[in-house]
C-alpha positions in Angstrom: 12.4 -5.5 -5.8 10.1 -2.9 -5.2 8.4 -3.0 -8.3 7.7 -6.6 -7.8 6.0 -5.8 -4.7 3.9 -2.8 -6.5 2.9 -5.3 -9.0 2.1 -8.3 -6.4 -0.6 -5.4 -4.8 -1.7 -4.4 -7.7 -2.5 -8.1 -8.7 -3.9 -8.3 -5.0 -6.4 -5.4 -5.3 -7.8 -6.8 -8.9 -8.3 -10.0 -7.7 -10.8 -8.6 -4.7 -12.5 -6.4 -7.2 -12.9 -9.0 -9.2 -14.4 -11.7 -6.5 -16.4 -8.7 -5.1 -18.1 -8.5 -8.6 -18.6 -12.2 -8.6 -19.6 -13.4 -5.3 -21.4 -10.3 -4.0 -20.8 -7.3 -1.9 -22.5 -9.1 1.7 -19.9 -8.2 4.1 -18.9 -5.0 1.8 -16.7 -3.3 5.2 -14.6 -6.1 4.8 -14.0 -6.0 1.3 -13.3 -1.9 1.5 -10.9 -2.7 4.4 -9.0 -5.2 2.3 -8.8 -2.9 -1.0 -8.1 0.3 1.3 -5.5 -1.8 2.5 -4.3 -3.0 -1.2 -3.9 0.7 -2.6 -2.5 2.5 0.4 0.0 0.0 0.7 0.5 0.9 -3.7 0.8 4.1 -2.8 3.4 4.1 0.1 5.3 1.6 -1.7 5.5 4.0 -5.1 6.5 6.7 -2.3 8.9 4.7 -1.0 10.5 3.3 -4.5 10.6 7.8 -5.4 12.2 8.5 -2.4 14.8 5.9 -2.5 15.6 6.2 -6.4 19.3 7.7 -7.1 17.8 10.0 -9.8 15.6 11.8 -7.6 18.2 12.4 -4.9 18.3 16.4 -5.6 14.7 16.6 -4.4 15.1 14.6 -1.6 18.4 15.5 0.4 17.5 15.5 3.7 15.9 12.4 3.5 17.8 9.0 3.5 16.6 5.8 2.4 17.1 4.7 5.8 14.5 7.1 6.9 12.1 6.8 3.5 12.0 3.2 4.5 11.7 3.6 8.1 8.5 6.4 7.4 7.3 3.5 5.0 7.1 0.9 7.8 5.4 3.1 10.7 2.9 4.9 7.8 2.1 0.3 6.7 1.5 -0.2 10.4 -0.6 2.9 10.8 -2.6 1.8 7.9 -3.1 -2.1 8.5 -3.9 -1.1 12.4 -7.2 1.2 11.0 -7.8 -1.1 8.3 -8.3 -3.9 10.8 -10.1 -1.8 13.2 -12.9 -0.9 10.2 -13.6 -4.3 9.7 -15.8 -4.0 13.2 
């Protein structure tokens, strides 16, 4: 499940590189808002799918996946609230 959210981002984040390259770069804070957005949510998601995978459960014992996906949430709200606040 979490992979197909990785790979819905990813998709996400091509798709406004690739309109930013077509239809210009005019109101270029929003674009980097919306693709800051795109690959900090990647990369709290792959943090989330190591923390919470059985094979890496040696290096994270104090850490349940209760916990990795509670940090998850609160770090996404942190980062959607400043992404909304750049766009002006």
């Amino acid at each position: 499940m979490i992979d197909c959210y990785l790979a819905y981002i990813m998709l996400t984040g091509i798709f406004q590189f690739v309109y930013m390259v077509l239809a210009g770069t005019f109101p270029y804070n929003a674009f980097l808002a919306g693709f800051i957005s795109t690959v900090g949510s990647f990369v709290l998601a792959a943090n989330l799918r190591i923390q919470t995978n059985p094979k890496n459960a040696k290096s994270f014992e104090s850490i349940s996946p209760e916990r990795a996906f509670a940090d998850f949430v609160v770090a996404s709200l942190l980062l959607h609230f400043f992404c909304v606040h750049f766009l002006g």
